[in-house]
C-alpha positions, 0 to 999 in steps of 0.5 A: 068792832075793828078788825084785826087780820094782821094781829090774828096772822102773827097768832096763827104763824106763831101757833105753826111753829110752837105749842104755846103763843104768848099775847102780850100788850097793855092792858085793854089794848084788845088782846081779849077781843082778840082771843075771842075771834080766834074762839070764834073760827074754832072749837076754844075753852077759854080761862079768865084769871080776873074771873074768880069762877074761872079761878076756882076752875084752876085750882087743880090746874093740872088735872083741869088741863091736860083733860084739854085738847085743842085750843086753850085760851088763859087770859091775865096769866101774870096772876099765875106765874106757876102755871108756865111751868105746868104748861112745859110739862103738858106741851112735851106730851107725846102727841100733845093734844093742846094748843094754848094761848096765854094772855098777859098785861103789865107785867115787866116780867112776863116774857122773860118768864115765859122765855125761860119756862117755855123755852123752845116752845112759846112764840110771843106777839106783841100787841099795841091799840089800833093803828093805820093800817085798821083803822084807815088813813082818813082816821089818822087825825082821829088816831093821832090825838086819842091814841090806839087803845080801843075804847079811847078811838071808838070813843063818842066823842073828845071829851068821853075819850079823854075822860076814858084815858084818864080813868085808864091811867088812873087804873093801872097807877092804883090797881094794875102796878101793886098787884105787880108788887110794887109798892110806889105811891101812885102820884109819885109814878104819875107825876114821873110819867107826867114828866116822860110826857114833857120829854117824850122824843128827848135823851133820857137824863137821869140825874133830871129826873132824880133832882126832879122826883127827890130820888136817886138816878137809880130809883129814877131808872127802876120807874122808867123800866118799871114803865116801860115794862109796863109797855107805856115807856118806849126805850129807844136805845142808841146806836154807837160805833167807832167812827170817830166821833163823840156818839150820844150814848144815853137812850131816848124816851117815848109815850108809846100810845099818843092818846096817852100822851096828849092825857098827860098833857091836857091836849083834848083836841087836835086844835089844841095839839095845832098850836102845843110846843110839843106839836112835832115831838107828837108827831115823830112818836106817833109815827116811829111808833107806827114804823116800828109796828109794820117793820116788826124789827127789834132792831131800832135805834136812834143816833146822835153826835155831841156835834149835832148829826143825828137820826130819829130812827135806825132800822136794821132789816136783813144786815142793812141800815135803813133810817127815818127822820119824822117831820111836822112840815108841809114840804120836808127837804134835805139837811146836813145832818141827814147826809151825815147820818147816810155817810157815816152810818153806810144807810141803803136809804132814808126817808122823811115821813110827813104828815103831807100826801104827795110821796117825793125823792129829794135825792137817790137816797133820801125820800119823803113819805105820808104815812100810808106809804109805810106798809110798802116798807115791809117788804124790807122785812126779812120775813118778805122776798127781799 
C-alpha cells in the first residue's frame, strides 16, 4: 500500500473547519483505502451503500445516526442524496457529537448537492489516482503510461494493467452512468470518449463532434459535462481580457488520468507512446494534470489568440499570474509566443516543464523545469507564507 500523507492532511484540515468532509473522485481512485487509514488512527463507524447489509442498517437513518459520535464514514453517498439533508440536521445539534465523511463517485451532481444542503458546514477534497509526489520521480515512466488509478500502477505488469483499465471503462460505461440515471447507449458515450482521447490538449469543436456522433452540438456538450462531471473530462477553460486582440474563447479538453488515455488509444507500453503523434499532447496532460494537483488552484486556464500566441496553462495564485508551457524535448528554449503570453498577460513568471533532469533559466522570467521541481511551486500557494 502506497501511502497518502497529502490526501489524509487535506481530510484532517477540512474536518478543523466543518463537521462534514466530502471525499470525492473517480471511482477506484483510492477514496475508500483512504477512508480506511483514517478508521485506523481512530475510533470510526463506517457505512458502505453498495454493501446492502450496510444498506439495511440505513433504513432509519436517523435514528441509526444521531446515536453516532465521532467519526462517521458514509462511502457511495450518491446513492443517497436524501441523506445530505438529514446530516444538516445532525451537525446543527448543540454540541454535535459527530464527524462525518462522506464519499462520493461519478456523480456530476454531487458537490453541488452538498453545497447547497450543507452549505456552511462541508469541506470537499478532490481526490485523483497517485501521483509523484506518492509514488516517486524514478516511477514517473511508470506513472506516465498507466495512469494514477491504483490498481492500473501497482498492476504486475503491462498487459494486466491495460487489461484492468480497460474493464474499468468498460464498468463505468455500462454500470456506474445509468445508475446516475442517464440512459446513453454505452458504445455511443465510449466512442465520444474515444474521440476526447484523439483530441486530448485541443480546443473543444462542438459542431465536430456533433457532425462526428450524428447529434446536435448540444447533445455534444451535455456527453462532455456528463464526462467531466464524472471526472475523466478536464474542462480547461479560456482565459480572455480586453487587450486588443482576437482571444480563442472556446475551452480545451483532456483525459484526465494518462493511464485512461493511452486505453482509448491502444498505447500498451512506453515504447509505443515513444513513437505515437499524440506523444507531446500525453505529455502536457499528464504534467498540467500534475501542476494543477500540487497548486490545488481552481483558478486555471489556458490562452490563445487567433494570431498564434498562446499559453498551455494560466495559474492565478494570490492575484498574480503565473504561466507553464509543457514541452516533450531535450532542451526547451524560448519562442515568441511565450514573450507574448508574458506581456500581454502581466505573468510574474513562466516555466517550461520537460521531461529532462537539469532545472535552467533561459531568461528572468522564463524557466525550464523537470517534473520533481514542481512540489517547490507550492509555495505560491495562498494557503503558504508568500
Amino acid at each position: 500500500m502506497i501511502p497518502r500523507p497529502l490526501a489524509l492532511d487535506r481530510i484532517f484540515t477540512v474536518f478543523r473547519v466543518h463537521p462534514v468532509a466530502a471525499l470525492l473522485g473517480p471511482r477506484q481512485c483510492g477514496k475508500t483505502t483512504l477512508a480506511k487509514m483514517i478508521a485506523e488512527r481512530e475510533p470510526c463507524t463506517y457505512f458502505d451503500l453498495e454493501n446492502p447489509v450496510d444498506v439495511r442498517r440505513l433504513s432509519a437513518p436517523i435514528r441509526v445516526l444521531e446515536e453516532l459520535s465521532g467519526l462517521v464514514v458514509i462511502d457511495e453517498i450518491q446513492r443517497r442524496p436524501d441523506l445530505f439533508e438529514l446530516l444538516r440536521v445532525l451537525v446543527d445539534r448543540p454540541h454535535n457529537p459527530a464527524r462525518f465523511l462522506i464519499l462520493g463517485s461519478a456523480s456530476p451532481g454531487l458537490a453541488r448537492q452538498g453545497a447547497e444542503s450543507l452549505a456552511g458546514r462541508i469541506g470537499f477534497i478532490d481526490l485523483s489516482g497517485f501521483d509523484l509526489r506518492e509514488v516517486g520521480i524514478e516511477q514517473r515512466s511508470r506513472l506516465w503510461i498507466r495512469g494514477g488509478f491504483p490498481r492500473s500502477f501497482l498492476a504486475e505488469d503491462e498487459p494486466a494493467s491495460m487489461a484492468w483499465r480497460e474493464g474499468f471503462v468498460r464498468t463505468f460505461l455500462e454500470r456506474d452512468i445509468p445508475q446516475l440515471g442517464i440512459t446513453i447507449p454505452a458504445e455511443t458515450l465510449r466512442r465520444f470518449w474515444t474521440m476526447i482521447s484523439h483530441y486530448h490538449g485541443q480546443i473543444w469543436n462542438a459542431a465536430h463532434f456533433a457532425r462526428s456522433l450524428g447529434t446536435s452540438e448540444r447533445t455534444a456538450r451535455r456527453y462532455l459535462d456528463i464526462l467531466a462531471g464524472a471526472y475523466m473530462v478536464r474542462i480547461l477553460p479560456p482565459w480572455f481580457e480586453n487587450i486588443r486582440k482576437r482571444q480563442v474563447k472556446a475551452p480545451k479538453i483532456y483525459i484526465r488520468d494518462s493511464g485512461i488515455m493511452h486505453k482509448l488509444l491502444q498505447i500498451p507500453t512506453l515504447a509505443d507512446l515513444q513513437g505515437h503523434p499524440k506523444l507531446g499532447s500525453s505529455w502536457e496532460g499528464f504534467s498540467l494534470e500534475y501542476v494543477i494537483g500540487v497548486l490545488e488552484s481552481r483558478d486555471a486556464y489556458f490562452w490563445a489568440t487567433h494570431a498564434g500566441a498562446e499559453l498551455d496553462l494560466l495559474v492565478m495564485i494570490a492575484g498574480k499570474r503565473y504561466g507553464f508551457e509543457f514541452k516533450y524535448a531535450d532542451a526547451p528554449g524560448s519562442s515568441r509566443s511565450m514573450h507574448i503570453a508574458i506581456a500581454d498577460l502581466g505573468l510574474e513568471h513562466l516555466w517550461v516543464v520537460y521531461p529532462g533532469r537539469q532545472e535552467y533559466a533561459i531568461d528572468a522570467k522564463i524557466s525550464v523545469i523537470p517534473l520533481d521541481v514542481i512540489p517547490r511551486l507550492a509555495d505560491l500557494s495562498p494557503k503558504k507564507a508568500l
